[in-house]
C-alpha positions in Angstrom: -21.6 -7.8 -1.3 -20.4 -4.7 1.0 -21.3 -6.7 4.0 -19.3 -9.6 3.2 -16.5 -7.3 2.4 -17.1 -5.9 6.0 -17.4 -8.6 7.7 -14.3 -11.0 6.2 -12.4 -7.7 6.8 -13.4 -7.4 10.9 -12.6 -11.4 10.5 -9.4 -11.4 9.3 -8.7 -8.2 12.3 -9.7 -10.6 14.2 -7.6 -13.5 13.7 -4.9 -11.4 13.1 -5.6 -9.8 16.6 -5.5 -13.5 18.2 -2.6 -14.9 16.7 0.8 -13.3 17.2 2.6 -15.4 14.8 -0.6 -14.2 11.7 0.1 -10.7 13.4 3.9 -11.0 12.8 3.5 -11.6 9.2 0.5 -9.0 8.7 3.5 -6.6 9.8 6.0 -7.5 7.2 8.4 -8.8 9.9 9.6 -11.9 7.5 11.6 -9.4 5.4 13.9 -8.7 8.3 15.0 -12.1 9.0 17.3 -14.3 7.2 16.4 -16.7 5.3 17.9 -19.3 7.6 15.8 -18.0 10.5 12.4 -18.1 8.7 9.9 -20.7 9.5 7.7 -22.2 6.7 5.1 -19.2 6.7 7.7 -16.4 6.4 9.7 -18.5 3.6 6.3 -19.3 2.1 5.1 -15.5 2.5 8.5 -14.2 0.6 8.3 -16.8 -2.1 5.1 -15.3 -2.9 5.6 -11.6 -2.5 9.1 -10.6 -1.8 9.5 -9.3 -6.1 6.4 -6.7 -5.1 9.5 -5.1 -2.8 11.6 -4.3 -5.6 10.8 -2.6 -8.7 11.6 -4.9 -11.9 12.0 -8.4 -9.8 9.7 -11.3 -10.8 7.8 -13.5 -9.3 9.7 -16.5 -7.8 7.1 -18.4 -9.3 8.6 -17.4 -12.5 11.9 -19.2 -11.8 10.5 -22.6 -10.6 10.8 -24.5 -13.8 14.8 -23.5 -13.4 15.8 -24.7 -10.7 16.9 -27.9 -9.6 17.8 -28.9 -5.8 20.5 -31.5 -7.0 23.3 -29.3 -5.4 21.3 -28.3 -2.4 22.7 -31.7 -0.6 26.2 -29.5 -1.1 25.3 -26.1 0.2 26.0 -26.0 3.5 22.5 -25.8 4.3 22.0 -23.3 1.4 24.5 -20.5 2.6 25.8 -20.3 -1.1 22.0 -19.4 -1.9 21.8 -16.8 0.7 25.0 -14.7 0.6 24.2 -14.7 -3.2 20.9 -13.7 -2.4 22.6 -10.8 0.2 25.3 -9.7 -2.5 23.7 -9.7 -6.0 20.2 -7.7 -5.0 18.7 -9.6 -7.4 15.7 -11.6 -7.0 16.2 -15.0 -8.9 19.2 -16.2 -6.3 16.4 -14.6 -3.3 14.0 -17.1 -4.7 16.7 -20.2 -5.0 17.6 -19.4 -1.7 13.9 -19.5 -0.5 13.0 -22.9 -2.5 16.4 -24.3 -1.1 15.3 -23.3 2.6 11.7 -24.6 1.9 13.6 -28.1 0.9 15.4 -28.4 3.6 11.8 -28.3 5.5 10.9 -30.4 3.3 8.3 -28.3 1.3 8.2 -27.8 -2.2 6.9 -24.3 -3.4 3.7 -23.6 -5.7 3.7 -21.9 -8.9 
């Protein structure tokens, strides 16, 4: 079992290693950018993790059933999301202004 362990973990160095874009995300470099500027992996990455950040958020997961992308038609390519997102520090308008990004590309997210 330890050399499994071992030997996904000198893998996953590995691939990490070779890919600058799997590096970039290893290094947390998602949570700088906007969400405007995020490809799928980063926007995928901080619909997953970004409440681990913050003491007290939930999971954007949690939130799914809510929300709706009826008005995202209307939202100027989701800027309402994000300056919501930027000026209430609170999680659930960070993870409508991730889904609405990830509809925009198209993508729905998981639970």
């Amino acid at each position: 079992m330890m050399k499994i362990a071992v030997l996904t973990a000198l893998f996953c160095a590995a691939c990490y290693a070779a890919d600058p874009v799997l590096q970039e995300r290893a290094t947390g470099n998602c949570r700088e950018l906007n969400h405007n500027q995020m490809d799928y992996e980063c926007l995928k990455q901080m619909w997953n993790f970004s409440h681990e950040d913050e003491e007290g958020w939930e999971p954007c997961s949690s939130f799914l059933d809510t929300f709706s992308n009826k008005k995202y038609p209307a939202s100027n390519k989701c800027e309402v999301y994000r300056h919501k997102c930027a000026t209430l520090k609170n999680n659930k308008p960070c993870c409508k202004s991730i889904h609405c990004h990830l509809w925009l590309m198209g993508q729905e997210p998981r639970k």
